[in-house]
N, C-alpha and C positions, 0 to 999 in steps of 0.2 A: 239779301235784304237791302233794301234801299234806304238812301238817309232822307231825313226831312231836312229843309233848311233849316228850321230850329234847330237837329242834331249834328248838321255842320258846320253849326257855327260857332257851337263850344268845341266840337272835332279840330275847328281849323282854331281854334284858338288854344286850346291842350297841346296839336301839335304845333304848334308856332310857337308857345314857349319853350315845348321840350329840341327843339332847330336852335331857340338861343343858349340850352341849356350846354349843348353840344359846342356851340361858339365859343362858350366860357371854357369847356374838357379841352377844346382844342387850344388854347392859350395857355391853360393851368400850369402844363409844365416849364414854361417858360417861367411863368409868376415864381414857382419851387427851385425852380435849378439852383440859387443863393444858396437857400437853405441845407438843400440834399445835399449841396457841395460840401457844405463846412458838416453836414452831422457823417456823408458815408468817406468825406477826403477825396472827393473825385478830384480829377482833372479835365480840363475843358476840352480835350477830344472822349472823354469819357461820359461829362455830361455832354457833349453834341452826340454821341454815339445813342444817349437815350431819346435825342429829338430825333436823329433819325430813323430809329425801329418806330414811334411813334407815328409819326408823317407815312412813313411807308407801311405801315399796317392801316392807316387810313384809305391808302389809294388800293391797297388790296381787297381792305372793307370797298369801296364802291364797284369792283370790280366781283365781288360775292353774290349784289344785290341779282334777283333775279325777276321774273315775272309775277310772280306774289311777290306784293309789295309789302301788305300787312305781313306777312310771315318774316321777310327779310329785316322787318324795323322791329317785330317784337322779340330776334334773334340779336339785332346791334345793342337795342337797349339791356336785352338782359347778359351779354357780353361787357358793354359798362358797367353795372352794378355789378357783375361777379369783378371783374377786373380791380374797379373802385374797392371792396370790399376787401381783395387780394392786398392789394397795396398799403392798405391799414397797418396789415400784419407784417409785411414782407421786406427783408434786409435787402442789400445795395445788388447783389447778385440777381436774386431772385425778380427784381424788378426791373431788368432789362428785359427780359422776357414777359410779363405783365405789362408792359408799354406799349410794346408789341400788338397785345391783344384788343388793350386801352383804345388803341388806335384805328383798328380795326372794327371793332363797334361802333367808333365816332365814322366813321367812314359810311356803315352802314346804315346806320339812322340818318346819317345825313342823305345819303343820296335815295334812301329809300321815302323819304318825307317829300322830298322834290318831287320822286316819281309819281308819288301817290297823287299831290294837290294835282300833277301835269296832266295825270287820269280824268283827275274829278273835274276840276276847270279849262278842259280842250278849245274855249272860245274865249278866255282872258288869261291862259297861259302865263303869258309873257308878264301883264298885272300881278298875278298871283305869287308867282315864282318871284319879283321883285322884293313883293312886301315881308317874303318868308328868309330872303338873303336879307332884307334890313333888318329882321329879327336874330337874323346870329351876329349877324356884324355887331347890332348892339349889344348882345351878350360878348359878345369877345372884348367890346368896349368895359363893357360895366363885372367884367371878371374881376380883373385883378384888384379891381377896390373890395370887391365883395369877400373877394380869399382875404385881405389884410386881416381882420380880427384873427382868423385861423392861425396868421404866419405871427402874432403876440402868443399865440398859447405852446408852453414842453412843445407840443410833439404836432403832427398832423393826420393821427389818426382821427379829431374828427370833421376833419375838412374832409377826408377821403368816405367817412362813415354815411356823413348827410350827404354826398354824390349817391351812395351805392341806394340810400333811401329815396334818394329823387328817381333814379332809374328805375327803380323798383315801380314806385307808383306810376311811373308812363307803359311799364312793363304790363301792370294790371288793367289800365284804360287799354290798350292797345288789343289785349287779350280778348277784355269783353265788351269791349263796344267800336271799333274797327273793325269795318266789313272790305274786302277787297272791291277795287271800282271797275266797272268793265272798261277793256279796254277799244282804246278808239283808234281805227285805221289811219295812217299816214297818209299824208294828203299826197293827191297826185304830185304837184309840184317837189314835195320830199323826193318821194320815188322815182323821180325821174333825177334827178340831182344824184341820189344816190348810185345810181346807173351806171354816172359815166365815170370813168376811171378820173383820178388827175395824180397827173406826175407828181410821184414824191419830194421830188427837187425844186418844183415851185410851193411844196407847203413848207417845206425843210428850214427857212430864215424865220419863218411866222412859229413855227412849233418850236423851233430855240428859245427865239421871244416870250413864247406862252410857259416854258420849263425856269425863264430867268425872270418872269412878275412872279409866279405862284412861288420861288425858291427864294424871292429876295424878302416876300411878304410874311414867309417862316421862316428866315432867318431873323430879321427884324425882331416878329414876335415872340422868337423863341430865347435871342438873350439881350434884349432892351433891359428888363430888368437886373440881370446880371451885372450889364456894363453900367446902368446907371446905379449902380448896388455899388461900385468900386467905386466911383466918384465922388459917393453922397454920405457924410458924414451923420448924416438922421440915418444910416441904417436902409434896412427894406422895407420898412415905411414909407420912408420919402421916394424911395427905389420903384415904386408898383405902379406910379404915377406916369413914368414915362410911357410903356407900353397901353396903358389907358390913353394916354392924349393920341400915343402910334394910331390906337384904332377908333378914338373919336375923327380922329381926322379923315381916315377913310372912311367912313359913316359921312360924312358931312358930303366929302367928294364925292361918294356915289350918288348920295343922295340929289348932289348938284346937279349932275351929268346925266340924272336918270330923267331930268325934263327936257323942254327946248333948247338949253343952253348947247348942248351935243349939237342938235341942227344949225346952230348959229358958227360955232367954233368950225364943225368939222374935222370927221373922223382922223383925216391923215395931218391936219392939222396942230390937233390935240396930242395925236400919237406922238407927235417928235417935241411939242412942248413941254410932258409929262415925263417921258423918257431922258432931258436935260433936266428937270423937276429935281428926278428919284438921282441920278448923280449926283447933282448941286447936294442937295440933304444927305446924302450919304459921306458927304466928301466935309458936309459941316460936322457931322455924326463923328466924324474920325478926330478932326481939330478942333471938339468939345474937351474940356476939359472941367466946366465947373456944371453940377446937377442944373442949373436952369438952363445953361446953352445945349443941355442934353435933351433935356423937354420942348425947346423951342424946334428942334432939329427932328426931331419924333414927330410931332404935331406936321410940320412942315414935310416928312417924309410919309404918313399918313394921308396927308391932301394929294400927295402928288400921285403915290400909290392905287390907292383907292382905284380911280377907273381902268387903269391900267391892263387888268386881264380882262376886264370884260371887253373890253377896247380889241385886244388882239385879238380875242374870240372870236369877234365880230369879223374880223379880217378874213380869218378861215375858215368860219361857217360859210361865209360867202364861196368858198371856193369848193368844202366837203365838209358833210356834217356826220362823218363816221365817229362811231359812238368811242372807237380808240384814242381819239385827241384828247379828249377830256382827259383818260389814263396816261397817257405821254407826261400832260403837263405837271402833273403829281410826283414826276420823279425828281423835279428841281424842289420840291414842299422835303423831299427827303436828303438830298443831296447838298443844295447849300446852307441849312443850319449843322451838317455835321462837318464841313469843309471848314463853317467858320471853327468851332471847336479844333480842328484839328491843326487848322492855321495858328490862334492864341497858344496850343500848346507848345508847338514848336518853335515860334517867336516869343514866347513867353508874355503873350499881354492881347488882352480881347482886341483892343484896338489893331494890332494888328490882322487876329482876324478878319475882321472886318473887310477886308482885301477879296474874300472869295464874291461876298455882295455886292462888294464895291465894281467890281472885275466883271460882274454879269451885265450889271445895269451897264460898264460904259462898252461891253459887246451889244448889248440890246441898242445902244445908236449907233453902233456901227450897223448891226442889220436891218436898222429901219431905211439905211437906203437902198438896199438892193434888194428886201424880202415886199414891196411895193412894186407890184406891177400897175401899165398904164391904167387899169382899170376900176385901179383902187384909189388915184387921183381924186381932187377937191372936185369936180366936174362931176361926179357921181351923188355928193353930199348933199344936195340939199333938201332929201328928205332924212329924216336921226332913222337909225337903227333898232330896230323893235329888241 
């Protein structure tokens, strides 16, 4: 059955809130971790150990997604709503494994909503898919204000209860008015690209790079609130702001970078000045010590962040666009927020964790000089990157 434009364009508008509602599931835990601390007594390799089943039940979820797309997104959503639902009920044990799953759904809806618009819109692709990352990014922005009333109430079963009802109703839209889109052939130009082999050893410094933005960008988000939770005498109140300003700031910088400014700056440009960026704020992040130099350092690591994977993306699409990189880069989304937890544990203090984020980004300028061949030069830039 085919859609009319009339019917794609609440389609595209239903799914594009339910892509931010996903942005907000994917920050949540971060926003909780405070709380879960002090109600289950974790400790901070314990809470990092629940952002890592998380993040990595994510990249498994897009890794599920198949060629029905409708079927793979109304299988992610209804995975969050049972998940969401799970965790109402469910003690400190039990919810390691429900994160798991949490993650996995987000995974799935997410990548399966991409696929679908990238069906339906084969001739503004690249448009379309922009406008639908500004819609999670803004949900990941506008999460952890929206969870705050939740985190004043006893308990959080129903912050967890109105998730499992939101899923539900994308669950029902999905079911009965989602038709799958046919699919459209890979352009010659693809399939010849895909062809030719290329050495693992020249994508090897770019795919570190692509595993240390996506690993610093969930670490960040997964315990800004925490660290600004110990500094801030208002409590997690005052606490939830920082991670909002984290991903107002990438909002902003994508949003920059997503015009002319790219072709003005310069891919290889940008890369090493965004790359010294996310240190510099990482390195203010460690030597914050009052709630506003936390917020100031967030916002500041936010900006710098922001383009940053889509940036090295770009590096190695240019060189292969096998659908496995995308999955590579998801192992640092699991890796570095449970290395920081396992770091605080052992030094005794978040800021030290901090070391494992901190430690990526100053590899990531180490390998911006030698993962740049001559071809990726400023001499290549003067048209931006689609």
């Amino acid at each position: 059955m085919e859609f009319s434009p009339g019917r794609w364009t609440v389609s595209d508008l239903l799914l594009g809130t339910g892509f931010g509602l996903t942005g907000s599931g994917t920050v949540m835990l971060g926003v909780l971790l405070p709380a879960l601390s002090q109600k289950w007594g974790m400790r901070d390799d314990a809470a990092g150990f629940l952002l890592f089943l998380q993040f990595l039940g994510s990249s498994l979820g897009a890794l599920a997604v198949g060629a029905r797309r409708v079927r793979s997104l109304t299988a992610g959503y209804a995975l969050l709503a049972v998940s969401a639902c799970a965790l109402a009920f469910a003690g400190m044990h039990l919810s390691f494994g429900i994160f798991l799953f949490f993650g996995l759904g987000l995974g799935m809806a997410m990548t399966s909503t991409s696929l679908l618009f990238s069906d339906r819109y084969p001739d503004e692709r690249a448009v379309r898919l922009e406008r639908l990352n500004f819609a999670w990014a803004a949900g990941a922005s506008a999460g952890p204000v929206l969870f705050l009333p939740f985190l004043r109430l006893p308990g959080l079963d129903p912050l967890f209860l109105t998730l499992t009802g939101l899923c539900l109703l994308l669950v029902l839209w999905v079911v009965l008015r989602e038709r799958e889109e046919p699919s459209h052939a890979q352009s010659a130009l693809d399939a010849s690209r895909e062809q030719r082999p290329v050495p693992l050893a020249s994508l090897l410094p770019l795919l570190l790079m692509a595993i240390g933005s996506v690993g610093i960008e969930a670490s960040l988000s997964g315990w800004l609130t925490t660290y600004s939770h110990r500094a801030d005498s208002e409590g997690v109140g005052g606490a939830v702001f920082a991670p909002s300003l984290f991903w107002f700031g990438i909002v902003v910088s994508r949003l920059a970078f997503s015009t002319r400014l790219l072709a003005i700056v310069g891919r290889h440009r940008l890369l090493r000045a965004i790359l010294w960026g996310v240190a510099a704020s990482l390195a203010l992040l460690v030597a914050a010590h009052h709630p506003a130099a936390i917020r100031v350092a967030a916002v500041l690591a936010g900006l710098s962040i922001g383009p940053l994977y889509p940036l090295v993306l770009s590096f190695i699409l240019k060189r292969s666009s096998r659908g496995w990189i995308f999955a590579v880069a998801g192992i640092g989304s699991a890796l570095l927020p449970w290395l920081t937890g396992v770091f605080s544990a052992q030094f005794g203090s978040l800021r030290h964790g901090l070391i494992a984020p901190g430690a990526a980004a100053v590899l990531m300028v180490l390998l911006s000089f030698i993962g740049l061949r001559p071809a990726d030069l400023p001499l290549q830039e003067s048209a931006p990157h689609p």
